[in-house]
N, CA, C and O of each residue as an XYZ file, in Angstrom:
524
protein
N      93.875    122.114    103.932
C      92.520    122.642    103.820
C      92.185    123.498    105.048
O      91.709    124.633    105.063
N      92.529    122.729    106.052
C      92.559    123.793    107.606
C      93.347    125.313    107.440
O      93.183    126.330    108.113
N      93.912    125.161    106.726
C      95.074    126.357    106.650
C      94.527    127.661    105.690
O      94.873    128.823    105.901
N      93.447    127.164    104.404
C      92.604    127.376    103.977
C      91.573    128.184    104.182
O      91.267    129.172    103.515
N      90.950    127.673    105.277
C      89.913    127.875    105.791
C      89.953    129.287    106.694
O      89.316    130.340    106.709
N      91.114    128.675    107.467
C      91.796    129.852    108.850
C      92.150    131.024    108.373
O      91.925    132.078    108.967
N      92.834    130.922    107.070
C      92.966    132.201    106.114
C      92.319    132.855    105.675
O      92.598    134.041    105.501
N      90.847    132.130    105.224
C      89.736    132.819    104.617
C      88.888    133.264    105.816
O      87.982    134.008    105.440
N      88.892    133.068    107.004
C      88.210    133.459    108.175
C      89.055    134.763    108.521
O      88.408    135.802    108.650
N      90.433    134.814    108.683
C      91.060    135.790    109.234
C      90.606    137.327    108.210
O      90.374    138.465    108.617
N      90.608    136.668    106.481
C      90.382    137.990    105.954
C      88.792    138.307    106.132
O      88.537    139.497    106.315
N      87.955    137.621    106.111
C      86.451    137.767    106.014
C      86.457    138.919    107.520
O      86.096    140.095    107.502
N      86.929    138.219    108.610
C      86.615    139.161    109.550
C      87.733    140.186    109.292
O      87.486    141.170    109.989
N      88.690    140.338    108.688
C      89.510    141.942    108.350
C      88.891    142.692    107.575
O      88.972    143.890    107.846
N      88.089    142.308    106.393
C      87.190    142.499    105.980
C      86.306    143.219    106.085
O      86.309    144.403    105.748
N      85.243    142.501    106.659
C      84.051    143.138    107.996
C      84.760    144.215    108.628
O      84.326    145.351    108.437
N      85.897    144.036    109.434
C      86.059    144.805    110.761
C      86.297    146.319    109.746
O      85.461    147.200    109.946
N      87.396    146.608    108.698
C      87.463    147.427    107.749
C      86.450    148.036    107.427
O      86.633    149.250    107.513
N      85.148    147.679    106.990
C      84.254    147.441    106.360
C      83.616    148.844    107.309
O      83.440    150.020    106.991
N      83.409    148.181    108.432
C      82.529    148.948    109.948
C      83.335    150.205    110.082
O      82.787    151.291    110.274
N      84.712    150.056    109.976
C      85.565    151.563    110.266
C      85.066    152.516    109.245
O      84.891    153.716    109.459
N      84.812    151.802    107.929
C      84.710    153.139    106.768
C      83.221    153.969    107.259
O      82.799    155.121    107.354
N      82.691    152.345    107.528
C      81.305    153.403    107.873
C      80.782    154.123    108.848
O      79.672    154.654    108.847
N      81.891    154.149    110.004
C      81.400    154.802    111.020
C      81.931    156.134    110.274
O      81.257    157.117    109.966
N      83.694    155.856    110.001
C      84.340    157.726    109.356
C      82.824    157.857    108.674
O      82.082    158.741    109.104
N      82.462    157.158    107.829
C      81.994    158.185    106.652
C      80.413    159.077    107.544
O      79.883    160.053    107.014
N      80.019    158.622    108.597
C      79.217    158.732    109.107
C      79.827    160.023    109.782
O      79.385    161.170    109.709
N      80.896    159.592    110.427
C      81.096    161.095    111.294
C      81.489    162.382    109.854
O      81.390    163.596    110.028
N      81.837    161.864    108.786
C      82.526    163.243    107.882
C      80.818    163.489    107.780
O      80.627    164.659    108.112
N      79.792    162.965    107.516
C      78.346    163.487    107.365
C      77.728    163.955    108.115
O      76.755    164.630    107.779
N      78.131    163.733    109.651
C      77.967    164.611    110.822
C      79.177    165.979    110.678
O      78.565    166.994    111.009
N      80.139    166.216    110.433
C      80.906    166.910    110.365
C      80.113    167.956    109.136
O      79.580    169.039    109.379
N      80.188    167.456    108.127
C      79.517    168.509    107.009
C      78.338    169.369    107.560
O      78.278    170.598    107.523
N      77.324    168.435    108.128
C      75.996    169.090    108.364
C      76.348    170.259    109.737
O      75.765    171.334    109.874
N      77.313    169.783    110.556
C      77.723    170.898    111.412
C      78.198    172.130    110.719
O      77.768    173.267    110.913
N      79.018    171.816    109.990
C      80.063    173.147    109.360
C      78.759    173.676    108.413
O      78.657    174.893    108.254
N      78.011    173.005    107.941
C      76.936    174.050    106.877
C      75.789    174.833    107.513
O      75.104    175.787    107.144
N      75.862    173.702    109.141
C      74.743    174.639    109.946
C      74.936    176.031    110.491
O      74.064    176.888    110.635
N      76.349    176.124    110.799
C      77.057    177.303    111.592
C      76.523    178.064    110.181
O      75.646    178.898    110.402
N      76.879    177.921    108.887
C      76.501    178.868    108.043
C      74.720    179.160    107.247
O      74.347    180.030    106.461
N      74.111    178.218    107.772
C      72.814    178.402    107.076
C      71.876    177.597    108.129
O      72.290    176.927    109.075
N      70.163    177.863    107.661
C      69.899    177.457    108.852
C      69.712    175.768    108.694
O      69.545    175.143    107.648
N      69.793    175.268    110.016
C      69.493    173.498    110.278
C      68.809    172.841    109.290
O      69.244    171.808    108.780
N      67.762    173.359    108.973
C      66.711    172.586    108.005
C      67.659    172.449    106.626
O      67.961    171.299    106.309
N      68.099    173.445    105.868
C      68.359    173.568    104.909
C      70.026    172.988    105.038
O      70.892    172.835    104.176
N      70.024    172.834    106.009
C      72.078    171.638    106.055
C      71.773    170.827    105.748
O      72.006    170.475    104.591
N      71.066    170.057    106.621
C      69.747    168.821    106.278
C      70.136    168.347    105.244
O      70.977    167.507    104.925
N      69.165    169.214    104.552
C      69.126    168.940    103.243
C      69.655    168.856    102.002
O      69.264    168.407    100.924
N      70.785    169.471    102.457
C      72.325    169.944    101.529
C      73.004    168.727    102.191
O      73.597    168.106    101.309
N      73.104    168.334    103.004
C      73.832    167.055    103.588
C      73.004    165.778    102.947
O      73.728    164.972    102.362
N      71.898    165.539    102.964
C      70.988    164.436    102.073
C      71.113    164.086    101.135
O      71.098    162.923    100.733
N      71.344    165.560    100.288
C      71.812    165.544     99.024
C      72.923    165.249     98.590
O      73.065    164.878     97.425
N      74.067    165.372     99.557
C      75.327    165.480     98.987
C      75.541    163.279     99.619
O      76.141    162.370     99.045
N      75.066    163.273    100.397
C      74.850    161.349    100.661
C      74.177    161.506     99.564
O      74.864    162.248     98.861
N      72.750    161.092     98.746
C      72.331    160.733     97.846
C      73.686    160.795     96.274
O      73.793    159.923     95.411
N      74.447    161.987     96.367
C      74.734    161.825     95.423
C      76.036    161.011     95.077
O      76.378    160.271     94.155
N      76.672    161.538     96.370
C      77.443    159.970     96.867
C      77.178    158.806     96.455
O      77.991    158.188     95.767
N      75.863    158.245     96.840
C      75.387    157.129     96.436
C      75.706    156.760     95.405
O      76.521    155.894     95.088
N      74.695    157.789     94.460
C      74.799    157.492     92.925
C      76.038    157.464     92.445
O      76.398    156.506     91.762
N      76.999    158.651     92.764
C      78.739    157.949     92.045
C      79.037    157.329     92.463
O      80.225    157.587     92.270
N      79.059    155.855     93.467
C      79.486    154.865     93.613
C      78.693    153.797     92.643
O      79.413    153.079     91.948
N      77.492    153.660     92.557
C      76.719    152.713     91.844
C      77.024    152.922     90.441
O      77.273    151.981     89.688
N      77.008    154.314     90.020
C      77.786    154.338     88.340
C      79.297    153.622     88.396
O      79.651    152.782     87.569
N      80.005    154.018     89.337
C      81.127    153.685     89.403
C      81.207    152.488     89.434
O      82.050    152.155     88.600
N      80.590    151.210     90.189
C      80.493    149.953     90.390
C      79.919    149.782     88.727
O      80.692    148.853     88.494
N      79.420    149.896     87.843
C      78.085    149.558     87.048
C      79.431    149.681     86.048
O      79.790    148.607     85.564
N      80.229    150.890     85.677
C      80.916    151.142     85.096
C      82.586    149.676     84.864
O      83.188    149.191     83.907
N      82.647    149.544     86.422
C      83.735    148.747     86.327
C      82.900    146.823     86.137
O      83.590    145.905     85.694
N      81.979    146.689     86.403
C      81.481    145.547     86.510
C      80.975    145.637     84.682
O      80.449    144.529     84.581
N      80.916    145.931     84.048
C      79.748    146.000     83.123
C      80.878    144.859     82.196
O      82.105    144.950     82.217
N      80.333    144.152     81.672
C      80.702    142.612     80.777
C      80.857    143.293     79.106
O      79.891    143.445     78.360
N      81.726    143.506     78.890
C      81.565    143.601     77.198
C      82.165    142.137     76.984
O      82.881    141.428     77.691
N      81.484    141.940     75.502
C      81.750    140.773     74.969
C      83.055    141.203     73.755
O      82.721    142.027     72.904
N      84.369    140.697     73.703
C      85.339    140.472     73.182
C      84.434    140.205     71.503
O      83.353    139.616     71.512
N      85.041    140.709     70.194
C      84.812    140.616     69.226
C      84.841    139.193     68.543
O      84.141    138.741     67.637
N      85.896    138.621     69.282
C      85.900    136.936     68.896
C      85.072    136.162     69.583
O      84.914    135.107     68.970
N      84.421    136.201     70.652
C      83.404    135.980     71.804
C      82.054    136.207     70.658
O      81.286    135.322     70.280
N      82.040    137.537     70.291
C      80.713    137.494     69.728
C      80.665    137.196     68.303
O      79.670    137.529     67.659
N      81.632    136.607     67.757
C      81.425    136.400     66.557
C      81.214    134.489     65.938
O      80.846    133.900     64.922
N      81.888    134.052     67.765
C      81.355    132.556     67.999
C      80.181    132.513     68.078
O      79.329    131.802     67.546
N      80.145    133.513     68.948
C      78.199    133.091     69.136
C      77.033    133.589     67.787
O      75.825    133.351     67.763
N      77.732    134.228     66.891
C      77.542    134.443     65.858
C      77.507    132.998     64.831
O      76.635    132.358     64.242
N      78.799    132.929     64.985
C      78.760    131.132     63.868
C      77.723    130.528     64.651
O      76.736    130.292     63.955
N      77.557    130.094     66.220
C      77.028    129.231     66.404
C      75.391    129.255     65.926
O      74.859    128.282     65.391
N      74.697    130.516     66.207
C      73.583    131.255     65.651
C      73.273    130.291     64.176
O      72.368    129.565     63.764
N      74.573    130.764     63.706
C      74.056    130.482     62.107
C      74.288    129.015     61.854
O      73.962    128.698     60.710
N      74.828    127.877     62.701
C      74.737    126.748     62.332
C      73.481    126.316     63.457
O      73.441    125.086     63.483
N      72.756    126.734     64.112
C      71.795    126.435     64.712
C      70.713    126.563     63.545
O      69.982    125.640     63.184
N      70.728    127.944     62.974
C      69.781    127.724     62.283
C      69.777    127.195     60.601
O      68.842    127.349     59.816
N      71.091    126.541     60.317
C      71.412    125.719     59.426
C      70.476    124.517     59.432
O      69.663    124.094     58.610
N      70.970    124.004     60.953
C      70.186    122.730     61.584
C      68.786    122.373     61.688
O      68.153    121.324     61.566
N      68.435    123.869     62.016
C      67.365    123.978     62.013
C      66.599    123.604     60.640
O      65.897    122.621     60.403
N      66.874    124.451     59.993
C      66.478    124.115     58.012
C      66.498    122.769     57.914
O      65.531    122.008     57.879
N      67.784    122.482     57.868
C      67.820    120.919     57.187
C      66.863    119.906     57.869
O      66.252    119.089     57.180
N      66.729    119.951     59.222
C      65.790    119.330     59.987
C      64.304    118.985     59.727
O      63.689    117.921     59.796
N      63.870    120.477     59.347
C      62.779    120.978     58.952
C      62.391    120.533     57.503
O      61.221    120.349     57.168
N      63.406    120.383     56.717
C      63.053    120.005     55.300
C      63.019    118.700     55.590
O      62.112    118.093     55.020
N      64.002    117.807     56.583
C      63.974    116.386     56.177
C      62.677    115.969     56.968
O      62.062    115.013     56.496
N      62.220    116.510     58.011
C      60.434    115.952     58.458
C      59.290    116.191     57.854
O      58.295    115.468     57.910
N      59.440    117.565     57.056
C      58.966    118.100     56.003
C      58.585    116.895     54.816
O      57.484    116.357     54.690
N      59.244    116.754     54.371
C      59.783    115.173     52.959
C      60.067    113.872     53.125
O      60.724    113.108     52.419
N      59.291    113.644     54.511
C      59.308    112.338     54.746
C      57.697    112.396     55.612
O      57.028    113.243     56.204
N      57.590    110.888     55.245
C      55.943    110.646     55.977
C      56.342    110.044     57.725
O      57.372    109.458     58.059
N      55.035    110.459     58.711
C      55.285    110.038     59.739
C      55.373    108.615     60.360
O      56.040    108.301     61.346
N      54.676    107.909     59.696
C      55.590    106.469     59.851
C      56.703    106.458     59.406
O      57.433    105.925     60.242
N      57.205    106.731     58.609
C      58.939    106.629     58.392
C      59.713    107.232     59.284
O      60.816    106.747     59.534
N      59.308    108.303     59.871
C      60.282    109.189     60.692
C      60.087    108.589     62.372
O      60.884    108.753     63.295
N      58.791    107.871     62.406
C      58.945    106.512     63.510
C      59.452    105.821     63.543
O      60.062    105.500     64.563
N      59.501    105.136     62.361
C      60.558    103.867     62.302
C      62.255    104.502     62.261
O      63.156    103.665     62.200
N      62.540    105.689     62.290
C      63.906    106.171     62.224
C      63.982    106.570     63.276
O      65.139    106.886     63.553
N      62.966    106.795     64.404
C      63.282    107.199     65.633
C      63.675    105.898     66.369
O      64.701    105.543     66.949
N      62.521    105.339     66.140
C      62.676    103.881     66.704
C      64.148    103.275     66.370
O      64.923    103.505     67.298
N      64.685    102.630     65.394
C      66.079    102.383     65.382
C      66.987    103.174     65.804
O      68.085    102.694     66.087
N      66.715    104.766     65.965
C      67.554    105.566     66.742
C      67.643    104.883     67.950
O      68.567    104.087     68.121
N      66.648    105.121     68.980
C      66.592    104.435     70.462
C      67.141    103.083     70.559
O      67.689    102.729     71.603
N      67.000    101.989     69.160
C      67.600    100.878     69.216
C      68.932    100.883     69.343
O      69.564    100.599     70.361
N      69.360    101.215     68.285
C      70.864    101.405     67.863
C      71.447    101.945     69.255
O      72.112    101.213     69.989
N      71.026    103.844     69.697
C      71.646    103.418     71.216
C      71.496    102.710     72.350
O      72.113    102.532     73.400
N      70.376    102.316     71.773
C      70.100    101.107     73.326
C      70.817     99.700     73.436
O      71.091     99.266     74.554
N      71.061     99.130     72.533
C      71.793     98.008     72.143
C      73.365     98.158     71.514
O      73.756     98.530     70.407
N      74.091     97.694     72.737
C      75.494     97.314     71.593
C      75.778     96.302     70.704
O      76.634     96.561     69.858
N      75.347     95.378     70.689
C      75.532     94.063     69.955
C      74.516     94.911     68.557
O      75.172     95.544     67.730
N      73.557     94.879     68.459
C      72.648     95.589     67.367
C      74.196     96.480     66.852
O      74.827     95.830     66.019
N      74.786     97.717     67.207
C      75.392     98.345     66.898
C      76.574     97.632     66.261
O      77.129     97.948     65.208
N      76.813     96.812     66.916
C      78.697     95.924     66.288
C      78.175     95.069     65.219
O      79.079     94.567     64.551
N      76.891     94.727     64.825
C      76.448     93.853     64.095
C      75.634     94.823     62.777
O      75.377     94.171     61.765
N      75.354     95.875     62.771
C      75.747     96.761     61.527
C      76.721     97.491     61.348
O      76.752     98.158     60.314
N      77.926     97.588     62.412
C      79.025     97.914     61.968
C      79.838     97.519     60.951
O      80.580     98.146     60.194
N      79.431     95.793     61.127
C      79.999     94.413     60.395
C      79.152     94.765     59.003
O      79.710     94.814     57.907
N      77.846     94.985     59.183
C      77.337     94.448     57.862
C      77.434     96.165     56.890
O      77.193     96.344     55.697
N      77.762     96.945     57.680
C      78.254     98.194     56.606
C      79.701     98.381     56.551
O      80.184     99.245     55.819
């Protein structure tokens, strides 16, 4: 487990330390751009051509992330959750008709031996016997 641990520490900080290098480069190539566009146009407007070109950066990474993360559900995946749908609301029906067609003292006294029956084992081994 120590060995574990020491491993997952060594990459977390390779990680991190990686992590800090990309962002300083990417920082200096965005200092680099806004230089090379200033020599050609004026400061304000590099600026802003540099802002833009980070913003859009941005956005093709987040499509890009959105794109590779995005969950499709497998056709057999959704066609379980499909059966299950339809025996939920099977259950549902039959449920509904049998509280429906029965009076509420009866469906007390069937709750009630419900809670019995699991509450008691001897009750249980002793209509096991008599059914």
């Amino acid at each position: 487990m120590n060995r574990f641990l020491s491993r997952l520490a060594i990459s977390s900080a390779a990680i991190l330390i990686a992590s800090a290098g990309g962002c300083v480069a990417l920082v200096f190539l965005i200092i680099a751009l806004y230089l090379g566009l200033a020599a050609v146009m004026a400061p304000w407007l590099a600026a802003l051509v540099t802002a833009g070109a980070a913003l859009l950066f941005s956005l093709l990474v987040l499509l890009i992330a959105r794109l590779v993360t995005r969950k499709t559900v497998p056709l057999a995946i959704r066609n379980r959750h499909r059966s299950a749908a339809d025996l939920g609301e099977l259950l549902g029906r039959q449920t509904h008709d049998f509280v429906a067609g029965n009076s509420l003292p009866m469906l007390g006294i069937l709750i009630a031996m419900g809670f019995a029956m699991g509450f008691s084992p001897r009750l249980r081994k002793f209509l096991m016997k008599v059914l």
